[in-house]
KOLBAVEX-272611 format. One record per atom (N, C-alpha, C): residue in three letters; x, z, y. Coordinates in steps of 0.1 Angstrom, whole numbers, padded with zeros to 4 digits, always signed. Layout:
ALAXZY...
//
This chain:
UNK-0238-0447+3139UNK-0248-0441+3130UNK-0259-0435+3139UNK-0272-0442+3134UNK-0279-0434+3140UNK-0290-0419+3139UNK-0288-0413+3153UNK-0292-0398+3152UNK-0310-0398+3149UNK-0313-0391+3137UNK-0328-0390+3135UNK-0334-0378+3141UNK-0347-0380+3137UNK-0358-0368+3149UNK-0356-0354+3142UNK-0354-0358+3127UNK-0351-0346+3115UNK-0336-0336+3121UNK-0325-0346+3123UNK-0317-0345+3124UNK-0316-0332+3139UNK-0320-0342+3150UNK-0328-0332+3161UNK-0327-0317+3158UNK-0340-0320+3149UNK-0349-0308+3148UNK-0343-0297+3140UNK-0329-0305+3130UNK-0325-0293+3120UNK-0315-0285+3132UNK-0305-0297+3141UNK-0295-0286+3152UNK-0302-0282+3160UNK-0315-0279+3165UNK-0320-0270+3175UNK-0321-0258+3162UNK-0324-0256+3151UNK-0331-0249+3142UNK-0321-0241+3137UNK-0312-0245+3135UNK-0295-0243+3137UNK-0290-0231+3149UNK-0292-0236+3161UNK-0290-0233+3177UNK-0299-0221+3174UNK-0309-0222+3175UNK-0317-0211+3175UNK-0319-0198+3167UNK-0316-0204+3152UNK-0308-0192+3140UNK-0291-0185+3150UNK-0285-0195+3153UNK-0273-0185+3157UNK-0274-0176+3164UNK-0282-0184+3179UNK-0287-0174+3187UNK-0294-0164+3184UNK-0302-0158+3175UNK-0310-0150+3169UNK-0299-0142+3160UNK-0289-0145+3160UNK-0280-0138+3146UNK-0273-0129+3155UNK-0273-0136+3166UNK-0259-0133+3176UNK-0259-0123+3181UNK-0277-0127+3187UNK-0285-0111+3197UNK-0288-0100+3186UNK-0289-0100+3174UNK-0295-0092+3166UNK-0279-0089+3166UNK-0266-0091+3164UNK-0258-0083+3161UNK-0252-0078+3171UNK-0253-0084+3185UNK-0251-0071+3196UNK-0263-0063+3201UNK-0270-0063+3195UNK-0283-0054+3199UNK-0278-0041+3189UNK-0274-0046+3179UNK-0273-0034+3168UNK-0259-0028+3167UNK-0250-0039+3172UNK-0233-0030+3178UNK-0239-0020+3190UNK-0244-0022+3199UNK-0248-0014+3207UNK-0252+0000+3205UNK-0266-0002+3195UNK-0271+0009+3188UNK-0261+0018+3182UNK-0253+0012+3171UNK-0246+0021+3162UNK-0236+0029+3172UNK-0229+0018+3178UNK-0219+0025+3194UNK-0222+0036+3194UNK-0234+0038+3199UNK-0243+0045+3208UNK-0246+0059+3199UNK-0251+0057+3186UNK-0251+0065+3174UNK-0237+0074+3171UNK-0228+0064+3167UNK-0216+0073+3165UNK-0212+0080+3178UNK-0212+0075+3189UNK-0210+0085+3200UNK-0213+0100+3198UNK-0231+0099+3198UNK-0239+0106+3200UNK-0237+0118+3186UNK-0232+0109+3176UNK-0227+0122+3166UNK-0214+0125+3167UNK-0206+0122+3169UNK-0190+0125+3172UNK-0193+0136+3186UNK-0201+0137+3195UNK-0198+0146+3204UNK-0205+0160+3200UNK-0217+0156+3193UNK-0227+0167+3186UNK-0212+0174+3177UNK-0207+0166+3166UNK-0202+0175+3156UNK-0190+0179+3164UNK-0183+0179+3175UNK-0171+0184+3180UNK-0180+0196+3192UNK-0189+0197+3193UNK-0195+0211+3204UNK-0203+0215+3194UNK-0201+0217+3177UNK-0213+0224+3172UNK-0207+0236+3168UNK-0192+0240+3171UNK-0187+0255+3175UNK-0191+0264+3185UNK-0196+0256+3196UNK-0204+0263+3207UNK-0210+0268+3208UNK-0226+0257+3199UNK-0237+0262+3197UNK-0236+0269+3187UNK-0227+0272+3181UNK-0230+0281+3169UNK-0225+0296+3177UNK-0212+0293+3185UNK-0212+0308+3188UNK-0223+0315+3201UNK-0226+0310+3209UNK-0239+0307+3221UNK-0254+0309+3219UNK-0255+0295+3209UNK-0271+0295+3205UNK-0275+0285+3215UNK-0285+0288+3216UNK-0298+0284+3228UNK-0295+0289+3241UNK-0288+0303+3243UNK-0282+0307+3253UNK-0273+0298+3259UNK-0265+0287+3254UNK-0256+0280+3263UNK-0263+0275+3272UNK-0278+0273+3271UNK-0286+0262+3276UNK-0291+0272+3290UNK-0290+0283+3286UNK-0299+0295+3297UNK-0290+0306+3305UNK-0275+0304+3298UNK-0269+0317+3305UNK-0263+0312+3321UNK-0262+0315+3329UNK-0251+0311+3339UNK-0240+0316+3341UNK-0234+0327+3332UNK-0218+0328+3330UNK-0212+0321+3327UNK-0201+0318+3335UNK-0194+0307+3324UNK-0182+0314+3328UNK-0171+0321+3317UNK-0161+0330+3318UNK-0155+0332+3305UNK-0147+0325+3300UNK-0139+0316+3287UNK-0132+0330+3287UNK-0122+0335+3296UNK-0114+0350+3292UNK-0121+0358+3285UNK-0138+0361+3282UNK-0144+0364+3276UNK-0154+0362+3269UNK-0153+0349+3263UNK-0156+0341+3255UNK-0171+0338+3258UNK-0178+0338+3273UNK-0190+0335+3272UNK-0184+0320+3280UNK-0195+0317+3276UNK-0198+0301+3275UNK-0213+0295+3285UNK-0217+0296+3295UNK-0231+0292+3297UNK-0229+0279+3308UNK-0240+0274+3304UNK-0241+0259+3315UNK-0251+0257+3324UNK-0261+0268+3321UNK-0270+0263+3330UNK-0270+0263+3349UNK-0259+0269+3351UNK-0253+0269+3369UNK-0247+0253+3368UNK-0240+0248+3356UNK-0237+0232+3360UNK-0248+0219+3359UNK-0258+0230+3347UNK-0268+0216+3346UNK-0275+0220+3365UNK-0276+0229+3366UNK-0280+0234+3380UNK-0278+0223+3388UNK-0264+0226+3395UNK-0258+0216+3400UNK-0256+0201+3397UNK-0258+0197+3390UNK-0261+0183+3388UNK-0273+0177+3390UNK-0281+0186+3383UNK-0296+0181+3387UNK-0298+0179+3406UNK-0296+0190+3411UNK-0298+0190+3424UNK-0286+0181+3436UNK-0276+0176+3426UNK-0269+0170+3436UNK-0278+0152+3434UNK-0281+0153+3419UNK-0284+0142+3415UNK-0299+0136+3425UNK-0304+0146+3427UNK-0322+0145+3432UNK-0316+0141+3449UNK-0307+0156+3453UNK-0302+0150+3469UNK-0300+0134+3468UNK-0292+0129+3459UNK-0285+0119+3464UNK-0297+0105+3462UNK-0306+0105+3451UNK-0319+0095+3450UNK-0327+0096+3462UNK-0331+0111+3469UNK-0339+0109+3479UNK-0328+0100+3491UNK-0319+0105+3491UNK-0310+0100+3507UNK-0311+0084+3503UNK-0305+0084+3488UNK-0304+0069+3486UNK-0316+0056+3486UNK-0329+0059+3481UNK-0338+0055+3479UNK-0343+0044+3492UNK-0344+0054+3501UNK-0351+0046+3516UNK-0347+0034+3522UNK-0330+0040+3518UNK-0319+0032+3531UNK-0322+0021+3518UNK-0319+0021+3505UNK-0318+0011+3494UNK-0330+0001+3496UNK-0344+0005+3500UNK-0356+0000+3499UNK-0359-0012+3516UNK-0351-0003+3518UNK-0349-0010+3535UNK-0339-0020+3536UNK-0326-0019+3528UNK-0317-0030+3529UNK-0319-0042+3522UNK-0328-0039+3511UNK-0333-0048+3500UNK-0343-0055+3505UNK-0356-0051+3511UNK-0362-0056+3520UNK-0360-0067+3533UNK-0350-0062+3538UNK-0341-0067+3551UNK-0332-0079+3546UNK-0329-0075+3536UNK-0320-0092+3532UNK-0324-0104+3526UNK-0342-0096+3524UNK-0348-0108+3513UNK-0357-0116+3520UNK-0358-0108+3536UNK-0376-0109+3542UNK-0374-0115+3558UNK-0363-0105+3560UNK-0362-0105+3578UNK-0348-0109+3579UNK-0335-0108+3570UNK-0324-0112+3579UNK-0323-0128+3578UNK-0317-0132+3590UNK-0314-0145+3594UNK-0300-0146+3581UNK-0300-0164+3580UNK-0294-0166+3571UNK-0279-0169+3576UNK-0274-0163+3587UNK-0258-0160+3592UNK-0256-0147+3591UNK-0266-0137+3586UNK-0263-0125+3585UNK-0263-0120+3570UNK-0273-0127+3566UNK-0276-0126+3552UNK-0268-0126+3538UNK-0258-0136+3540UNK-0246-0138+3532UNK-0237-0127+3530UNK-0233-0125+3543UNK-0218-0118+3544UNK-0229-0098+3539UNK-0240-0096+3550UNK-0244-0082+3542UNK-0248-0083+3529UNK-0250-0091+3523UNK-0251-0090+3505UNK-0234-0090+3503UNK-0227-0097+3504UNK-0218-0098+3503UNK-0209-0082+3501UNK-0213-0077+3509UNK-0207-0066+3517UNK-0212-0054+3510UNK-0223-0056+3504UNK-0229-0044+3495UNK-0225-0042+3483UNK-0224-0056+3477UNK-0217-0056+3466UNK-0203-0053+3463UNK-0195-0057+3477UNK-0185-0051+3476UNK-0182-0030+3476UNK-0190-0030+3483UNK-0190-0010+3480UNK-0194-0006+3468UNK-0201-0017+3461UNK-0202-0012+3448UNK-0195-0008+3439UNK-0186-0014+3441UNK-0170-0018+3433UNK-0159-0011+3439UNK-0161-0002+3447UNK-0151+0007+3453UNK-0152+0018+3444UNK-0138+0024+3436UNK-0132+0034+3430UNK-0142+0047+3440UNK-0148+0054+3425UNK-0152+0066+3428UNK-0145+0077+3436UNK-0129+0076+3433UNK-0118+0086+3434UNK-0118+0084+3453UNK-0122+0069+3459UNK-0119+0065+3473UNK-0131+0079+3477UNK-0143+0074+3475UNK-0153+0081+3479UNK-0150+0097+3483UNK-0144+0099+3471UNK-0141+0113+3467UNK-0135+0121+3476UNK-0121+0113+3481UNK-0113+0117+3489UNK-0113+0117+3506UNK-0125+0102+3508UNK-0130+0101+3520UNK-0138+0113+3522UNK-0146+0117+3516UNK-0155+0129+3516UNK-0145+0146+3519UNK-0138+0143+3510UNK-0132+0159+3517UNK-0123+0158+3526UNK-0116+0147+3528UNK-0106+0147+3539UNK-0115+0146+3554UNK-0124+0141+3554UNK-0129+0132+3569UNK-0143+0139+3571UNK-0153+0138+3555UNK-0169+0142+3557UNK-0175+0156+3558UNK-0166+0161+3552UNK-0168+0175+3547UNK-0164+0181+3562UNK-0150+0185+3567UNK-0153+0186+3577UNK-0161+0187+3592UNK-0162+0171+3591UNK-0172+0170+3601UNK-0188+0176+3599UNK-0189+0177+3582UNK-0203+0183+3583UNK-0206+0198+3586UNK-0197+0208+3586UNK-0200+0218+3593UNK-0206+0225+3603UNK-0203+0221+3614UNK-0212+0215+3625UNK-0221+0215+3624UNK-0228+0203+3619UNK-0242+0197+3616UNK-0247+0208+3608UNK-0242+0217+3597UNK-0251+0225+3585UNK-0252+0232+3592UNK-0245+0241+3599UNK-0246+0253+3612UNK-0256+0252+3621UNK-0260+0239+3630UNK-0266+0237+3639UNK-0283+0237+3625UNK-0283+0228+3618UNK-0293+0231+3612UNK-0299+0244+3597UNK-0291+0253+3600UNK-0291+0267+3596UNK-0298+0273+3605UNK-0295+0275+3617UNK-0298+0282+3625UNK-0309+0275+3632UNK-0311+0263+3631UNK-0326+0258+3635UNK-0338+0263+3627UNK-0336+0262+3612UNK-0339+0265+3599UNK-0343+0279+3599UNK-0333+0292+3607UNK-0338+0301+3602UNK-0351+0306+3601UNK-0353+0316+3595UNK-0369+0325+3596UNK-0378+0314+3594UNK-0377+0303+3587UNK-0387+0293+3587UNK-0395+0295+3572UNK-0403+0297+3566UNK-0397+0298+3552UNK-0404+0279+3546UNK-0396+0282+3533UNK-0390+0274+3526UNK-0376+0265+3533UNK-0382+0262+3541UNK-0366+0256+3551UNK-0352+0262+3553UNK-0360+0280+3555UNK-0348+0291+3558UNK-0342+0288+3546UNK-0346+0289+3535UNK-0340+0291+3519UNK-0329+0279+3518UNK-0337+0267+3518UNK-0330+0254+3518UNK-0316+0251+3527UNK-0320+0252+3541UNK-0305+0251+3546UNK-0302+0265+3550UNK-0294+0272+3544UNK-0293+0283+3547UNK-0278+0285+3551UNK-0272+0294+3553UNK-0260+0298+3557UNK-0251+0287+3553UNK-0242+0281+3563UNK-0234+0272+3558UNK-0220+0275+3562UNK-0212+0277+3547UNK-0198+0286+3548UNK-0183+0273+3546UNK-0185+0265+3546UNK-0177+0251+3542UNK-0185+0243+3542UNK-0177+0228+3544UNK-0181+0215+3539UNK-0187+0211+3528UNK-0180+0219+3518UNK-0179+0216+3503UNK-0191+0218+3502UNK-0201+0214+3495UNK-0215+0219+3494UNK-0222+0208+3486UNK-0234+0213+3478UNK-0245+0207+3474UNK-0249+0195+3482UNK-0248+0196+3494UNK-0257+0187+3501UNK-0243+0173+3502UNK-0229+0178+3509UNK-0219+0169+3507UNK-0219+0161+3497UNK-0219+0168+3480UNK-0221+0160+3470UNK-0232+0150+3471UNK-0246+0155+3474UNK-0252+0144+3475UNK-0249+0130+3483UNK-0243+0134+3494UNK-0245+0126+3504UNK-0230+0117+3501UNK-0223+0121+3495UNK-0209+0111+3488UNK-0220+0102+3475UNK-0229+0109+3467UNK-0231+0100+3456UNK-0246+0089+3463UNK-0249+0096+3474UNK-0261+0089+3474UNK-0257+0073+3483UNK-0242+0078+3484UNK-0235+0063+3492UNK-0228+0055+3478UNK-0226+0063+3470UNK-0219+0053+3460UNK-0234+0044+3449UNK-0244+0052+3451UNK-0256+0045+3443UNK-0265+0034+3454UNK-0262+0038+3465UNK-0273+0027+3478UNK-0268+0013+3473UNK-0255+0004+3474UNK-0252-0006+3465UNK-0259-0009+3450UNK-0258+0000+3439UNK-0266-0002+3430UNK-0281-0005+3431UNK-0287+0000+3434UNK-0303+0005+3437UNK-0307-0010+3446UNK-0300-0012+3457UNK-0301-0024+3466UNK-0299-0033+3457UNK-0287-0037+3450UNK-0283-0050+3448UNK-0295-0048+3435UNK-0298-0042+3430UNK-0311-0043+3413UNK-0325-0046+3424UNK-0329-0035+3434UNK-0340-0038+3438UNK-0339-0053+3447UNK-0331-0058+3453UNK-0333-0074+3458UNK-0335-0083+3450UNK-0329-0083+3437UNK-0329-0089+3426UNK-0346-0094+3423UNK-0352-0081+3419UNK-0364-0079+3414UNK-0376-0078+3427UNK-0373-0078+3441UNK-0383-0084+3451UNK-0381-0103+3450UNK-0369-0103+3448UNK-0366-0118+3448UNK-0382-0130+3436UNK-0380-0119+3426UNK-0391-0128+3417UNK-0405-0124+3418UNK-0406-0117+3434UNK-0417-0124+3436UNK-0425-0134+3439UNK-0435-0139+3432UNK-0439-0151+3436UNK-0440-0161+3451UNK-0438-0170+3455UNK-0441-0169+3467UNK-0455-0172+3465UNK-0465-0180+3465UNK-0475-0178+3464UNK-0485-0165+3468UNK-0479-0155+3465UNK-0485-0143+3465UNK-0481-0133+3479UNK-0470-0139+3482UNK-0465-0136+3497UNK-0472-0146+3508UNK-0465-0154+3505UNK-0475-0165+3517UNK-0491-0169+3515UNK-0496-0164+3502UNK-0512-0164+3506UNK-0516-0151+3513UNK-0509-0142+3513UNK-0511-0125+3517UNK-0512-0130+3531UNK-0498-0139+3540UNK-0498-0143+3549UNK-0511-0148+3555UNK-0516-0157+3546UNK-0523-0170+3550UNK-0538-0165+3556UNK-0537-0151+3544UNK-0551-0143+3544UNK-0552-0136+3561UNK-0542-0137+3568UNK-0541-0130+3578UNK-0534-0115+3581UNK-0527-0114+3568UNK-0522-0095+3563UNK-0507-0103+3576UNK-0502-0088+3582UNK-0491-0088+3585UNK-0480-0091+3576UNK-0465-0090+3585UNK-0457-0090+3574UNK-0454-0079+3568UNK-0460-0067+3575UNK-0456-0056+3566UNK-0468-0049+3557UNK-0479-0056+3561UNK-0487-0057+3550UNK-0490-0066+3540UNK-0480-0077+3542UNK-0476-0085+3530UNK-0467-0078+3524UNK-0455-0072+3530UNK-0447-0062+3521UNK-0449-0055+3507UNK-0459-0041+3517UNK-0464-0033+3506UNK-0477-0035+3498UNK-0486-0049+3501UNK-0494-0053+3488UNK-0491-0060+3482UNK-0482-0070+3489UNK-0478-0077+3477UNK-0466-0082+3471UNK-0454-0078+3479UNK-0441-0079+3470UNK-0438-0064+3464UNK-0438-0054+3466UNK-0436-0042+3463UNK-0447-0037+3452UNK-0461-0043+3456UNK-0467-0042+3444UNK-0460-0050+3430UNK-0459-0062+3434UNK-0452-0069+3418UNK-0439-0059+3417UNK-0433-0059+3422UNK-0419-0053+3419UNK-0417-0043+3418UNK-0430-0035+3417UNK-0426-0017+3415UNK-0419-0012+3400UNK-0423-0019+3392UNK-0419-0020+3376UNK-0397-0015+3377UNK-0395-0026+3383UNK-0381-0030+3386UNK-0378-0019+3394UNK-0382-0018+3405UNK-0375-0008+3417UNK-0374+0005+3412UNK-0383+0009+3402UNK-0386+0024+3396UNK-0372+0024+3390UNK-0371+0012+3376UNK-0359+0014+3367UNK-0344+0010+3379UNK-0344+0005+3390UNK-0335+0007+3395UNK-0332+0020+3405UNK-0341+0029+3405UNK-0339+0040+3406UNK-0333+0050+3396UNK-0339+0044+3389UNK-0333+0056+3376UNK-0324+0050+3371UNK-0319+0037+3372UNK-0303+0038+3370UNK-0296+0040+3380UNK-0300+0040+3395UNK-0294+0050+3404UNK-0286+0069+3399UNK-0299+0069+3396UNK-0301+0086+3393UNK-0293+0085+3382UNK-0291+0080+3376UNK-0284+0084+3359UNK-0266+0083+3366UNK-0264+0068+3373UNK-0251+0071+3379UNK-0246+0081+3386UNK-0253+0091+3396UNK-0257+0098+3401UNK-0251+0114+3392UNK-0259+0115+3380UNK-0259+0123+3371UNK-0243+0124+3366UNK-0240+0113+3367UNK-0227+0114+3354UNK-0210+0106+3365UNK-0212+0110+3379UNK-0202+0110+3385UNK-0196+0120+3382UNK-0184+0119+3384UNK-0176+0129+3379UNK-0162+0137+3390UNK-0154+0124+3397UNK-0143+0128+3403UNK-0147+0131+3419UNK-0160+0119+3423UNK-0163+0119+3438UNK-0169+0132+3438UNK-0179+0136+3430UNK-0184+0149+3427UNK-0178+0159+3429UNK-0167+0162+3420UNK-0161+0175+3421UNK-0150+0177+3431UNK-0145+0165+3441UNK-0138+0168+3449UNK-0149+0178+3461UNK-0161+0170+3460UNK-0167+0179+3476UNK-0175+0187+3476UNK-0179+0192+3460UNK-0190+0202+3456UNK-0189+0214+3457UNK-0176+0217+3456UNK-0168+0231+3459UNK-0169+0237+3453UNK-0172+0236+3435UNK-0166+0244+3425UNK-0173+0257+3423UNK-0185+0263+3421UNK-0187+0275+3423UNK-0198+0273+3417UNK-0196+0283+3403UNK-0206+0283+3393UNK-0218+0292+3403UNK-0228+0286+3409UNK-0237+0291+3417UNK-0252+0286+3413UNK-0261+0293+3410UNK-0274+0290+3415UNK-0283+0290+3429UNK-0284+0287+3438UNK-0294+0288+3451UNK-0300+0277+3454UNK-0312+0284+3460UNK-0316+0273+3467UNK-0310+0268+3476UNK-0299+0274+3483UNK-0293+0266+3498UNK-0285+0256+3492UNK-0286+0244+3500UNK-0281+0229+3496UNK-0267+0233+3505UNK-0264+0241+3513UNK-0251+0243+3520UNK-0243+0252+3516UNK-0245+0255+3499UNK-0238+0264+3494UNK-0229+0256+3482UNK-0217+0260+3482UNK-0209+0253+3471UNK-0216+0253+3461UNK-0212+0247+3449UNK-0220+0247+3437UNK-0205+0239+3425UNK-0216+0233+3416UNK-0205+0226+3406UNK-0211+0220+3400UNK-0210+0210+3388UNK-0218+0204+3384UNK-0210+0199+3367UNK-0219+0195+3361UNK-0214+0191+3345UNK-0201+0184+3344UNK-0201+0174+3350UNK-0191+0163+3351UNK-0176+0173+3356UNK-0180+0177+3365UNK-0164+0185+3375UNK-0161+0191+3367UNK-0171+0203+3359UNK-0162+0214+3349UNK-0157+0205+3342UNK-0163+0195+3335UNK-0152+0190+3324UNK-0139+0182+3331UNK-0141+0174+3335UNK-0132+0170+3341UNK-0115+0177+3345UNK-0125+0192+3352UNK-0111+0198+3361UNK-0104+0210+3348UNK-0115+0213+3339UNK-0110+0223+3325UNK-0106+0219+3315UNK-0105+0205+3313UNK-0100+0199+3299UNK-0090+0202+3295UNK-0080+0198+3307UNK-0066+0200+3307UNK-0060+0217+3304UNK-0069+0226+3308UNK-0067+0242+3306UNK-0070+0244+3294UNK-0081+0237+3287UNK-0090+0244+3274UNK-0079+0247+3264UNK-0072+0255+3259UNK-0062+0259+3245UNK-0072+0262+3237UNK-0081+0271+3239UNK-0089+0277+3225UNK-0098+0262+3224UNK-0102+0266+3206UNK-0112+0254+3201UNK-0126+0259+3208UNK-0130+0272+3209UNK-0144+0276+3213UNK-0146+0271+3231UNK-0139+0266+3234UNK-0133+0264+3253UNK-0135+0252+3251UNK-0129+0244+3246UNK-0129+0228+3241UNK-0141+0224+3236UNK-0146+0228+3224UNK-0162+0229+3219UNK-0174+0226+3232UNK-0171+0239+3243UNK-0183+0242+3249UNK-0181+0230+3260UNK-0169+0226+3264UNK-0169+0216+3272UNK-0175+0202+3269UNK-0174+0201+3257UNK-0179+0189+3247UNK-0191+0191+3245UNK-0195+0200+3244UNK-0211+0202+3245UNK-0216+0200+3262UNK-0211+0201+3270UNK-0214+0197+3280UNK-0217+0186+3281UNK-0210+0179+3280UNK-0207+0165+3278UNK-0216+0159+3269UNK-0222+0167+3259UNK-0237+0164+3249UNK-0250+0163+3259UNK-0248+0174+3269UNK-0259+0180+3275UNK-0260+0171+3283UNK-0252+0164+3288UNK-0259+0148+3304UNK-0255+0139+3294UNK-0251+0135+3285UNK-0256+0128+3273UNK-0272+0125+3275UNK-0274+0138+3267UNK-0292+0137+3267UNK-0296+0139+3277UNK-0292+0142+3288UNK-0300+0143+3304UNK-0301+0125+3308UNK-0292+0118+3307UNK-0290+0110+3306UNK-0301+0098+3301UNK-0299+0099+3285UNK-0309+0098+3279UNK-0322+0101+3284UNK-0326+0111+3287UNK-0342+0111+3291UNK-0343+0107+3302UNK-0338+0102+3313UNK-0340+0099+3325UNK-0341+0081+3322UNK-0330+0077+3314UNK-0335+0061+3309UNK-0346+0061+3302UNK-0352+0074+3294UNK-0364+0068+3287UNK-0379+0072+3298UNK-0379+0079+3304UNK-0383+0086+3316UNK-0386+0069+3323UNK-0379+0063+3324UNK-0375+0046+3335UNK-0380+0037+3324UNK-0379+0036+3312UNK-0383+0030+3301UNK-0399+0034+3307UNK-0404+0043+3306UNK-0420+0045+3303UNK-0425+0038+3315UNK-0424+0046+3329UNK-0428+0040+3340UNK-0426+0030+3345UNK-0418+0020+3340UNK-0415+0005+3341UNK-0424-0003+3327UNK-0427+0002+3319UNK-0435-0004+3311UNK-0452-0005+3319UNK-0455+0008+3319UNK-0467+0013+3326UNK-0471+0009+3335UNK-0460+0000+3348UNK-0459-0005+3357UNK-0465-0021+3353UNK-0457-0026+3346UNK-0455-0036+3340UNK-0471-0043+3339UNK-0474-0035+3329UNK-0489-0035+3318UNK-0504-0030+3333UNK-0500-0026+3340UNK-0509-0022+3349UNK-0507-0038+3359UNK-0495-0044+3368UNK-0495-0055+3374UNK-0503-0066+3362UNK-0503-0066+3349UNK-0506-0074+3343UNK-0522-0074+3339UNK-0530-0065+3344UNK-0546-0058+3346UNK-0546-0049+3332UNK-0537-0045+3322UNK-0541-0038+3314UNK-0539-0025+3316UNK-0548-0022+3303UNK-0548-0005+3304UNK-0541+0005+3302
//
């Protein structure tokens, strides 16, 4: 029997309806997911806010034996372990991704992609534990020698200031900013990859170096990508939980010194779940858990804008 052009045209038209049915209904599983989450955690911490207020968001007590409740020493800590760990991560990420796409030889090239991808995939809990058994430790030393370099300096004095333990702001960073360098690398090679050649080897041709081919013209196309692979850096970052709270050292603390223990969103929940008996204890923990929710949340829409804006500007528009 023979196949007609109608015939053709109705199974692509067919193909194309399913496909369209298919993405519309995991586009929209996703959403609702994401919805019921988002109200199932709201309606189980709205004992919190009801007994707290707006104050959960501003107090920094946090002391359940007497029923106060505050987060803002954990949002503290998370922000600041989260920002240590993007700056440390960022460079080496920018440099490796660079290096594997531009300059390494192709007997090197395999096995270090290879090799990146594999740390990616390493259990948060390893990290965790390498860090306080072996990192923490040895960074003592180092925060002391640069405390005392630091002193009487100002803004620096403030920053590395007295360093009493391992455990510290700055250790958290430097555990999460190794578990995000894999992420950030393997997204940003991805997205230097499609740049054009054309636009590299005419940069070449023009007489630009290679590292002024670099930064006008593969980093130019690709800044859109590298931004949002930062801020899914930073979001992973945000919402670590066990490598975090093993080396952060627990201490509902505000300071500016990065060599001072601290704590962060993720650790309290984590390490208090199991203690919480009362519903107002449990509530505020889950409201935690609301609060890098939407931290969360604005840092992807935060990467949404600047990757659009990116986008719409490489493309000459306004």
């Amino acid at each position: 029997m023979a196949v007609t052009l109608d015939d053709l045209k109705g199974n692509k038209q067919l193909a194309d309806r399913t496909f369209r049915g298919a993405t519309l209904i995991g586009g929209t599983a996703i959403a609702v997911i994401l919805a019921l989450i988002a109200w199932t955690i709201a309606s189980k911490s709205s004992l919190a806010f009801r007994t707290e207020g707006l104050s959960f968001f501003t107090e920094r007590r946090w002391a359940p034996a007497d029923n106060v409740f505050g987060a803002l020493s954990f949002i503290y800590g998370t922000a600041v372990t989260a920002v240590i760990a993007v700056v440390l991560a960022v460079p080496v990420s920018l440099g490796i991704a660079l290096f594997t796409t531009h300059l390494a030889p192709g007997w090197l090239k395999r096995p270090l992609v290879a090799m990146i991808d594999l740390v990616a995939v390493v259990p948060s809990v390893v990290f965790g534990l390498w860090g306080i058994i072996f990192l923490a430790p040895k960074l003592v030393p180092v925060f002391t020698k640069l405390s005392s370099w630091s002193h009487g300096i100002p803004v620096l004095g403030s920053i590395f200031g007295k360093a009493s333990a391992g455990r510290t702001f700055m250790t958290a960073g430097l555990i999460l900013a190794l578990m995000i360098i894999p992420i950030i690398t393997s997204i940003s090679r991805e997205v230097i990859l499609t740049c054009p050649p054309t636009d590299s080897d005419g940069a070449l041709a023009l007489g630009a170096t290679r590292w002024e081919m670099i930064t006008g013209a593969v980093l130019t196309h690709s800044a859109g990508g590298i931004v949002g692979a930062v801020m899914l850096g930073l979001g992973r970052a945000m919402g670590e939980t066990i490598a975090a709270a093993l080396v952060i050292g627990s201490s509902p603390a505000i300071t500016a010194n990065l060599f001072s223990p601290g704590d962060s969103l993720p650790s309290v929940i984590a390490f208090e779940w199991g203690e919480a008996t009362s519903d107002t204890k449990r509530s505020a923990l889950i409201a935690m858990g609301l609060t890098l929710f939407l931290m969360t949340l604005l840092v992807n829409f935060i990467a949404t804008l600047v990757v659009n804006r990116a986008m719409k500007r490489m493309r000459g528009e306004s």
